[in-house]
N, C-alpha and C positions, 0 to 999 in steps of 0.2 A: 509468414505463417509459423506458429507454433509447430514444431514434430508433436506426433505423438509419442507417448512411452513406449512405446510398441516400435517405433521405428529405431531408437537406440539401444532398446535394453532390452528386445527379447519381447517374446509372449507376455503377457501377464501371467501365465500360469507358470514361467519360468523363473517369475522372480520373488523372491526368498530374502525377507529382509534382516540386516545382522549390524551391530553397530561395530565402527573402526575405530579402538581406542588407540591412541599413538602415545606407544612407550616413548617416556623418555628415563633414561637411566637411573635418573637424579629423583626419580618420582616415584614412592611406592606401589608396587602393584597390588592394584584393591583386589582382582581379582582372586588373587591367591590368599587375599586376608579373607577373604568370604565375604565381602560385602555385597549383600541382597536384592540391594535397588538401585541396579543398573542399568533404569527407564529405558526411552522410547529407541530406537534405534535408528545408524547412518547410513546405513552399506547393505550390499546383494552380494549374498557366498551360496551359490551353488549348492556347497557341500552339505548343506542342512537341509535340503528337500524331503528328507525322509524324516525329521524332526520339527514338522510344521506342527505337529500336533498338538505339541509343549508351549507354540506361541502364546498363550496366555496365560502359562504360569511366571511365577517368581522363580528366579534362582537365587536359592536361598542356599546353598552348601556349595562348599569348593568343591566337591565331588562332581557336581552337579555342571558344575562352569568348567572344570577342566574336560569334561569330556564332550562339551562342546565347541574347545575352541582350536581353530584352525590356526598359526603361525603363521607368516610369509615375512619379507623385508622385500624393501624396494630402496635402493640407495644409499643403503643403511639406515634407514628409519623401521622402526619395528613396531608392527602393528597386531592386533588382538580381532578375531572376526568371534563374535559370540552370538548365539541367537535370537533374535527380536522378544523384547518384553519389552511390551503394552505399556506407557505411563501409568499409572493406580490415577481412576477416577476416584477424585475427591468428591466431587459430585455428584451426583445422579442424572448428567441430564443428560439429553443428547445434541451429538455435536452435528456441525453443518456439512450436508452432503451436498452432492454437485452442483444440482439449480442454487438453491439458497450463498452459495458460494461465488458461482456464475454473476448474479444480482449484487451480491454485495461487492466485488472488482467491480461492477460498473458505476455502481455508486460511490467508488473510492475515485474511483480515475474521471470518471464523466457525470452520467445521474441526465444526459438527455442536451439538447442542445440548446439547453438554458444560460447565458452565461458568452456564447462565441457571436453575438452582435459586433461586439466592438472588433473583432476582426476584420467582419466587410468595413467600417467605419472607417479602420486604419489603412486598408487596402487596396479596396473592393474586389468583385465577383470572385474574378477569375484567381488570383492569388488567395485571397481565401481558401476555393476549391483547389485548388493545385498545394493546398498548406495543408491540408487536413487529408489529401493523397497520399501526399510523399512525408510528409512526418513523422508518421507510423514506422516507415523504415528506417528512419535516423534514430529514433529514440524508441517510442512504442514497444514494439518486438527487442526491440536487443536488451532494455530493461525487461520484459516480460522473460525471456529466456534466461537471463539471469537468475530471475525470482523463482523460474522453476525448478532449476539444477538446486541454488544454493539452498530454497526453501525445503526442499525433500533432504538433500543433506541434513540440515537443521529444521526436521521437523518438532520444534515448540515452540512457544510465547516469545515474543522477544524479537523473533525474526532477523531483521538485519544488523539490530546492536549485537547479536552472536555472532554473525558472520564475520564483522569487524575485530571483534573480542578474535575470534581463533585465529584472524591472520594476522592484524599489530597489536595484540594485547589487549588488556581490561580499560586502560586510559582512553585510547581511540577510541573501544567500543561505548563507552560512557558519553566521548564527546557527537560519537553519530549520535547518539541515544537521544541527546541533549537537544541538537540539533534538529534533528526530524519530530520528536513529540513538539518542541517549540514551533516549528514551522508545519504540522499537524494543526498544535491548536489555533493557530496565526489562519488558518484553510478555515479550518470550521467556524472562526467568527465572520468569515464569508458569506454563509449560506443565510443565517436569520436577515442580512442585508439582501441576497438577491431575493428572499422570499416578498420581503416589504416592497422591493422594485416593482414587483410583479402584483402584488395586490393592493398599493397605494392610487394605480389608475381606477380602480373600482371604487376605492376609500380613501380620498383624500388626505384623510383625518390622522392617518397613521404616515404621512410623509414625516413629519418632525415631532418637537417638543414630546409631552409627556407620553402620548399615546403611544407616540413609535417606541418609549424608553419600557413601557408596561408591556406591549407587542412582544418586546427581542427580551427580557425574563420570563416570560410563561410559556413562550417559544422553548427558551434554552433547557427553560425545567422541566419541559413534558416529554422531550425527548431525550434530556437524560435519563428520566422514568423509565422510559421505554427500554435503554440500555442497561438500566439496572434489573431490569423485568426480564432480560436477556430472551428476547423476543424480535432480535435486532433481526436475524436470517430468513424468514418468512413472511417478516413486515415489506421486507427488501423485495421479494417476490412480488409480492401486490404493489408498493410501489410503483417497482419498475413499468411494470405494466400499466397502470394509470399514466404514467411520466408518457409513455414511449405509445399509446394506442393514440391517441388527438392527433398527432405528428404525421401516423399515416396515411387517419383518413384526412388531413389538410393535405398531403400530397396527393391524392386523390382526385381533389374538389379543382386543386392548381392547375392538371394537367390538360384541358381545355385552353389553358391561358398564358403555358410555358411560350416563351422566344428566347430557343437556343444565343440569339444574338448576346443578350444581357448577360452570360457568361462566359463571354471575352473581354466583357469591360476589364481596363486595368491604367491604371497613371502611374509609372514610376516613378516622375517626379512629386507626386504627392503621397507619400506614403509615410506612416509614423511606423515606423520598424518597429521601436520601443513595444507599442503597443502590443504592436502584430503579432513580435515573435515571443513576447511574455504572453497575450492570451495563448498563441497557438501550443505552448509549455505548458502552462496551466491546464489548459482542458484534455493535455493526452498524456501527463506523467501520473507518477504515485501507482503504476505497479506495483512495487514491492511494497507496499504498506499492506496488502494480505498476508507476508509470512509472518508478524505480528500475533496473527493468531492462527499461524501453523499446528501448535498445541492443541485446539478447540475445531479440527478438521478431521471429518470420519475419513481412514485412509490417507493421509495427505500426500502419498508418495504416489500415490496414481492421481487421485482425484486435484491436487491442485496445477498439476501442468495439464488437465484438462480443460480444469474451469478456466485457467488464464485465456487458451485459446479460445475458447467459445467465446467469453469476454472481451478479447480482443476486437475479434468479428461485430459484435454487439455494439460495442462503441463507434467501432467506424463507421457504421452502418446509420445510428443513432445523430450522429455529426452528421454524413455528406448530404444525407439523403432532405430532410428540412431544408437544408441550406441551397441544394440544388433547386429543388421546388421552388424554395421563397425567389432566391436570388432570381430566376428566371421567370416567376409569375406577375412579378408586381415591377413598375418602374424604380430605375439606382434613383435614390436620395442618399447619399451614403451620412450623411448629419444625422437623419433617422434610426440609423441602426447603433443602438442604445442598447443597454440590459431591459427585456421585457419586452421590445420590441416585435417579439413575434406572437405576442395578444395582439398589435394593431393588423400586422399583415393578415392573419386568423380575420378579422372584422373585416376586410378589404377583399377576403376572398370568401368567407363563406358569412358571415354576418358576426351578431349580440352573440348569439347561441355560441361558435364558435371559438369567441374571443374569451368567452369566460371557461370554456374548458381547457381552452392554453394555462391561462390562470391558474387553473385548479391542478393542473397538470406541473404546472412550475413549483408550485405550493407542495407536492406531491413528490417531485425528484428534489428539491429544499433539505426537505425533512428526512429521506433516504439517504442523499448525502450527510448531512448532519450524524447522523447516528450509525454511519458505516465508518465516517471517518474519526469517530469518536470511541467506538466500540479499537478499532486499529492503533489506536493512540492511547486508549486504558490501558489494552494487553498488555501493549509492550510497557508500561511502567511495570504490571505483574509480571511480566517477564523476566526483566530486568530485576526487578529485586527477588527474583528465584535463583540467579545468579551473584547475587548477594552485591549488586550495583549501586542498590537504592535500599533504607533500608527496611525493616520485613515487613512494616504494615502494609508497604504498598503493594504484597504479596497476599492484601486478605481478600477474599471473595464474603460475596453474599451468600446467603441461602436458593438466590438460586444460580448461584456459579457466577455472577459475571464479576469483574475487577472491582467495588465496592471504593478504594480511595483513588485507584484512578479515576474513575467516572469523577469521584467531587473536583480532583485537581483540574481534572480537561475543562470539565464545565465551568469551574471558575476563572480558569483563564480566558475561555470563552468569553464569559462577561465583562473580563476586566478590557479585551481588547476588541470589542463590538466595535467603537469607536473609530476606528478607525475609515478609511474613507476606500470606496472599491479598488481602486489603483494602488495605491500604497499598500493594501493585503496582499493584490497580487504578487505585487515586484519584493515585496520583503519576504515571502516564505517561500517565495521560487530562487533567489538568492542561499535562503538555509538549505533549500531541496539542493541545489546544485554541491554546495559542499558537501553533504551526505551524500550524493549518488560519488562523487572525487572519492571517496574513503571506501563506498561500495566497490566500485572498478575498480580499488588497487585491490579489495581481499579477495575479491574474484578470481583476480590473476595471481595475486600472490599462494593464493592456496592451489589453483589448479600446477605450480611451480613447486612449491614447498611439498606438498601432497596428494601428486599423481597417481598412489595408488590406493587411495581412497575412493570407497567404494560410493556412486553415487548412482542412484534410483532413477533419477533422471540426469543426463549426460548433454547438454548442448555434441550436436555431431561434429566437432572443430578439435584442433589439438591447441595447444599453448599460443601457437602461433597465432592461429585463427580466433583465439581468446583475446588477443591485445588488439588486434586489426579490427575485431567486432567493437570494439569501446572507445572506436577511435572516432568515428563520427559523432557519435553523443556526448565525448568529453568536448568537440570541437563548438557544438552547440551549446555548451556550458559557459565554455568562453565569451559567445556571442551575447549571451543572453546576460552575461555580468558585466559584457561591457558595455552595453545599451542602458545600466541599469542605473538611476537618478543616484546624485552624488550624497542627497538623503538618506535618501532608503538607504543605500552602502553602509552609511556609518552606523546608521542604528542595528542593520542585521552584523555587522562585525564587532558593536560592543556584546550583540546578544553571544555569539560566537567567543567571546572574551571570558563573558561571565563563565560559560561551560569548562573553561577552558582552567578557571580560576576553583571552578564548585568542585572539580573532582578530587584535588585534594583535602580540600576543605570535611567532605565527605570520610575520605580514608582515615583524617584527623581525630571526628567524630567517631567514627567505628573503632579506632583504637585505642580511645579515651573511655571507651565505652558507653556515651552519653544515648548513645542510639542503637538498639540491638540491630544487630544484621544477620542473615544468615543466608547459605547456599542452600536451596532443596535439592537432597540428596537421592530423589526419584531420577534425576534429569542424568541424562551420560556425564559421564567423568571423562574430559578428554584435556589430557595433559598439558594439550599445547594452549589450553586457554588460560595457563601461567605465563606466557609467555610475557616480558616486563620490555 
């Protein structure tokens, strides 16, 4: 379970947010030069409670900043508590509050139990059920708890390539960056495939050749529309809801027809691990691909360690409960259990009528997923080139706010890596996901080591210690999961890994030849240590 905020940091009505800029010596201090736009903020200082009022001005004059800032040192590091200013909407619009927020994690991480067939297949029953138990605690939650501490620490755009950035430098931060937007879009050219799994049994016609090639372009460009129309957060809501309503009443209809018996089935000796434990990764990681658009979150310091949890709940819920039903209503065939498979069980238990709102329902968490994980995958390139990563165009918005050259980059990678075959998406961006979360778990720890007394909004309840202990199970299942993984896939996700490895120079080259303007937006906190080389 997710803590609430409330059970670490006090009331809500106790916390007062301030950003911690960490002097370094060698580093001018802005604050004393009067620089104005020292955006969104890190940290909780007490001491401002009675200048909540001011939260949404500028401070615009060193008058103005010295008299609100508090001093302290912790270990000889020295730090600056100053009082929260608001990022400057560039936009007009409005940003995603709890439900809309709630939907779109579950559309990053799940989107319905579309997709976990091939578990019982690799399985059956019982492992299965006991995988979608207990996996939540190895990985699940201690990713999600992460995302909630570090994403309110670094609440903007960008998300985890920040995190990286403040605890080994700009280099790291570029190669998680690299790594996770790659093995994002490698996720998203997923879903136009499960979509056609699911509606090729109704329409044959769209299994192969041209139709299917026509099918996954109009697919790719309607819901980049939709992501460019930034209409992603509400869509999300209706979604989910179509996704997630069929599901119940087919548990329902089963429950006449359950035999507890069928979920004890289990063979160990037949079991494709491979499978099992890449689907069971797939369907419960990418938590942190919401701090991506931490920036575009009303509140994010309260509201995003809320929505994780409620999200969390949603998913598991989302997972066991289908799986319970089916697995126990109908006889194991376990060859059957396919992607889409649960439009035939839907016909076997309740009829036609049924089986095509499975369908519509799969079609329906498809296309939420698609454009949650796409809209997570935009930010963070605008994120990143706010940080002056990448460089600036990929910082331009539309008119109506959303990332405008991310959307084209995601979507045409999108297209260019359709191609590929369900098994080989999975195992090649679970692969990149595993080295980025490697890089996440050390700035996790490296920062709560380096900087202790940094102020954070939300606080996992553990100290240092308990910070290394928590990430030790999940790095353990990383191992497992790479080493299970085809000697294929390996090579092709470690030249992709290479490339990243090769572009970031490549990059700084171009920015100091000056062929490609770059620049840092200067709204975002100034925090020293993200010079760090």
């Amino acid at each position: 379970m997710v803590p609430t905020r409330a059970e670490t940091n006090g009331t809500d009505s106790e916390i007062h947010a301030t950003i911690d800029v960490f002097r370094d010596p060698e580093v001018p201090d802005r604050a004393a030069a009067g620089d104005g736009a020292i955006g969104q903020s890190l940290a909780t200082d007490e001491s401002n409670q009675k200048d909540n009022g001011n939260d949404n001005e500028k401070l615009g004059n060193t008058a103005n900043i010295q008299a609100s800032v508090v001093m302290r040192e912790y270990n000889g590091v020295e730090y600056v508590g100053i009082n929260e200013v608001p990022l400057p909407k560039v936009h007009n619009i409005k940003k995603f509050s709890i439900l809309p927020l709630v939907f779109l994690i579950f559309f990053q991480v799940s989107g319905g139990p579309f997709g976990v067939e091939d578990s019982v297949r690799a399985a059956g029953p019982l492992l299965t059920l006991l995988g979608f138990l207990v996996f939540p605690f190895i990985w699940s939650i201690p990713e999600a708890l992460i995302t909630a501490e570090m994403g309110t620490m670094f609440p903007e755009n960008g998300g985890y390539v920040v995190w990286v950035s403040s605890a080994l430098g700009p280099y790291w931060g570029f190669q998680q960056g690299w790594m996770k937007w790659l093995g994002g879009v490698i996720d998203n050219a997923l879903y136009p495939v499960l979509f056609l799994n699911y509606l090729k049994s109704g329409i044959p016609a769209l299994a192969s050749g041209f139709p299917k090639v026509i099918t996954l372009l109009a697919l790719t460009t309607f819901l980049s529309f939709m992501n460019y129309r930034a209409i992603v957060g509400w869509a999300a809501v209706l979604l989910g809801i179509l996704s997630i309503f069929p599901f119940v009443v087919m548990g329902l209809i089963s429950i006449p027809k359950l035999r507890p018996s069928r979920w004890l089935v289990v063979d160990l000796h037949n079991v494709k691990w491979n499978l099992y434990l890449n689907n069971l990764f797939w369907n419960l990681n990418y938590w942190d691909s919401i701090s991506t658009l931490a920036g575009e979150i009303d509140n994010p310091k309260k509201t995003l360690p809320r929505a994780l949890f409620y999200a969390l709940i949603l998913v598991v819920l989302g997972y066991f409960f289908p799986l319970l039903t089916s697995t126990g209503a109908i006889p194991l065939n376990r060859e059957l259990w396919t992607n889409g498979y649960f439009s035939d069980i839907a016909k076997m238990l309740g009829g036609v009528w049924l089986s095509w709102w499975i369908q519509g329902a799969a079609a329906m968490s498809n296309m939420g997923m698609f454009m949650a994980e796409m809209s997570s995958d935009s930010f963070q390139l605008l994120g990143m080139a706010e940080r002056g990563m990448l460089p600036e165009f990929f910082a331009k918005r539309s008119h109506y706010g959303s990332p405008l050259v991310g959307i084209l980059f995601s979507a045409s990678g999108v297209t260019l890596l359709s191609w590929m075959s369900f098994q080989d998406i999975v195992d090649t961006e679970n692969i990149l996901y595993c080295f980025g979360m490697i890089l996440e778990f050390i700035a996790f720890i490296r920062l709560r080591m380096k900087y202790p007394a940094a102020s954070r909004p939300y606080k996992i309840p553990v100290g240092t210690v308990g910070a290394i202990l928590m990430c030790i199970p999940p790095t353990i299942m990383i191992c497992v999961v790479l080493a299970f993984s085809s000697p294929k896939v390996m090579v092709v996700s470690l030249i992709a890994i290479i490339i990243g490895l090769v572009m970031q120079p490549c990059l700084k080259h171009v920015e100091k030849k000056r062929w490609i303007k770059f620049s840092t937006n200067s709204d975002l906190p100034y925090l020293s240590f993200l010079n760090v080389q």
